[in-house]
C-alpha positions, 0 to 999 in steps of 0.5 A: 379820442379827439372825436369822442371829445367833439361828441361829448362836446356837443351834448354840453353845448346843446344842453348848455344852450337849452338852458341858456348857459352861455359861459358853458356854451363856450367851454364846449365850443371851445372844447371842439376846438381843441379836439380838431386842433389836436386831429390837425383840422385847424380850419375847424378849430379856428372856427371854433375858437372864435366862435367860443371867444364871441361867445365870451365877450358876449357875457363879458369873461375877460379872463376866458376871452385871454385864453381864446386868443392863446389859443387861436396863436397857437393854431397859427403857430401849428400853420406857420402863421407866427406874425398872426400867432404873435399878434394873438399872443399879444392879444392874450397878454394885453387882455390879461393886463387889463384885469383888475385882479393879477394875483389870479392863479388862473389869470398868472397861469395864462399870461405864463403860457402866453409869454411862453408861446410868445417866446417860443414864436420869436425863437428862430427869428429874434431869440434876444426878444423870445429870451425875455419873454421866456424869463417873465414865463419863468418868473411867473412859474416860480411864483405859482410853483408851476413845476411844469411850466418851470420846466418848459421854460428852462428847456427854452431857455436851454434852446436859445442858450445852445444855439447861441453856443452858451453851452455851459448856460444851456447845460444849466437849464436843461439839468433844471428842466430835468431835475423838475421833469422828473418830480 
């Protein structure tokens, strides 16, 4: 499927590009991107995602250029390159930060997602660091009432809380995670 993603991916990049969208330009470039992440092409889909993010700064989305430099972290991630993916990471939380309107639903979402990712870098090497940032996901995600996203931190959570022997903590939060799984 990833493939037909690229082919229709395409088709809206040239006619975005025909008429000169550029903001949809970058959604179908970005769209690319993910596809080849998700085939395990991450040279391709690094390439796209800058590609996609210089077309944002371009037009001035700083909310979409957040969301580029999320994903750019993760393909780090993917390659085992977490002090890169945790730069990038830090990129998408600091972009975020700088935009006027933090009520944004879609601008909450992300800096959740990014603290998650973040957290989730740290979770071998410094778990004190990834359990803070795994908590400001979770406050985020209750907020929005993000059931999902509430989930993926309680089992984080849950993770760390195990490893460090806590088993009636890590108990706790994964019956959380679950009980929210299975809405």
């Amino acid at each position: 499927m990833p493939d037909s993603a690229i082919y229709y991916a395409q088709l809206h990049y040239d006619f975005a590009k025909e008429i000169g969208l550029k903001k949809e330009m970058a959604v179908a470039k970005n769209t690319q991107a993910t596809a080849f992440y998700l085939m395990g092409d991450y040279a391709k889909a690094i390439n796209l995602y800058y590609e996609s993010l210089k077309t944002k700064e371009e037009i001035k989305d700083t909310l979409a250029q957040a969301v580029s430099w999320n994903n750019i972290g993760m393909v780090n991630d993917e390659q085992g390159f977490y002090d890169e993916a945790s730069e990038n990471y830090n990129k998408a939380i600091a972009t975020l930060k700088s935009i006027e309107d933090k009520d944004n639903p879609e601008l909450q979402t992300t800096l959740a997602a990014s603290y998650q990712n973040l957290g989730v870098s740290y979770t071998d090497t410094k778990p004190e660091l990834a359990l803070e940032y795994f908590y400001k996901a979770l406050k985020i995600a209750d907020t929005l009432k993000l059931e999902r996203d509430q989930a993926y931190a309680y089992n984080n959570l849950a993770n760390i809380y195990s490893d460090q022997n806590d088993k009636a903590k890590a108990l706790e939060y994964y019956q959380r995670g679950l009980e929210l799984l299975k809405k």
